[in-house]
Structure formats: structure tokens, C-alpha cells
C-alpha positions as CSV (number, residue, x, y, z in Angstrom):
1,X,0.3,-12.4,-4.2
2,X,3.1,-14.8,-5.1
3,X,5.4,-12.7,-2.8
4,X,3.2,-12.9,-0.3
5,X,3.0,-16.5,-0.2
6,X,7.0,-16.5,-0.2
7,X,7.5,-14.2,2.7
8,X,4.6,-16.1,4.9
9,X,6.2,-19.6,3.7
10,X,9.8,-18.6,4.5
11,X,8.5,-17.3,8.0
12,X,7.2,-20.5,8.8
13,X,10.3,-22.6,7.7
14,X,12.7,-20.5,9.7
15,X,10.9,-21.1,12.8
16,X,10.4,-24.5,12.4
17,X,13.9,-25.0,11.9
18,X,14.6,-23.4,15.4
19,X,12.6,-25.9,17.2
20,X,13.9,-29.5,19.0
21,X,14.4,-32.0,16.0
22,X,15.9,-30.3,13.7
23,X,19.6,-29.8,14.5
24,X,18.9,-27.3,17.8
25,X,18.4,-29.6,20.7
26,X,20.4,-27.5,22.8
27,X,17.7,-24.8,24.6
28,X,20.6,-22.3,24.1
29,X,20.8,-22.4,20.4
30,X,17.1,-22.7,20.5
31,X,16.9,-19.5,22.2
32,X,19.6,-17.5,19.8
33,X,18.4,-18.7,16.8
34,X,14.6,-17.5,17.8
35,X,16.3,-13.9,19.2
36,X,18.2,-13.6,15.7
37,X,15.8,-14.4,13.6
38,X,12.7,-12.1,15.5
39,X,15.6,-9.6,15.5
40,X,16.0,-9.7,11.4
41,X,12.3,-9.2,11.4
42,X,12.1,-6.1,13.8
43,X,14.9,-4.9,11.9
44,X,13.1,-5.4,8.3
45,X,9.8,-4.1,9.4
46,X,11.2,-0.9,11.4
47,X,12.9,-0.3,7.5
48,X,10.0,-0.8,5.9
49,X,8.1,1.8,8.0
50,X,10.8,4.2,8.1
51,X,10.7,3.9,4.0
52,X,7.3,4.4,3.9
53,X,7.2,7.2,5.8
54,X,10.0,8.9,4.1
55,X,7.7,8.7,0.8
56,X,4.8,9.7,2.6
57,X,6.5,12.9,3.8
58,X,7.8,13.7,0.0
59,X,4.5,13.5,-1.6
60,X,3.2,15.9,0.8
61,X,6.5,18.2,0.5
62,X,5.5,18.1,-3.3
């Protein structure tokens, strides 16, 4: 559960970071920062289903 509460606290600092008043005033660097970060996360989560499939086809192959 601890993990949980990581991963759910880290999301929420990153994308308060991104937002005006914190270092990204300009919209552009507002914008990148938002399409890199929801990037990483598309990224982590298409791995994470890929994985799990992947295990999911060797039990069966077992």
C-alpha cells in the first residue's frame, strides 16, 4: 500500500510542478512538460501491460 501511496503522491507533484507558479510561466514549457510527462506514463503503463501479458501467456503455455 505504501507503494501505492508513492506512485499516487509523485503523480500529483509532477503535475503540479507543470502548472503557472512554479518555474513554467511560459504556456510552451507548460505544454512540453505536460506531453513529457503523460508520455512517460503511457510509456510505463503500455510496459506494464505488455509484461503482464507476457506472464499470462506462459502460465497458460505451462
Amino acid at each position: 500500500m505504501k507503494f501505492f501511496t508513492l506512485i499516487f503522491a509523485l503523480f500529483l507533484t509532477n503535475q503540479a510542478i507543470a502548472h503557472p507558479g512554479h518555474g513554467f510561466e511560459d504556456n510552451l514549457m507548460h505544454f512540453v512538460f505536460h506531453a513529457l510527462f503523460w508520455a512517460l506514463i503511457g510509456s510505463v503503463v503500455y510496459k506494464a501491460v505488455r509484461y503482464f501479458m507476457a506472464k499470462k501467456d506462459i502460465k497458460k503455455q505451462s
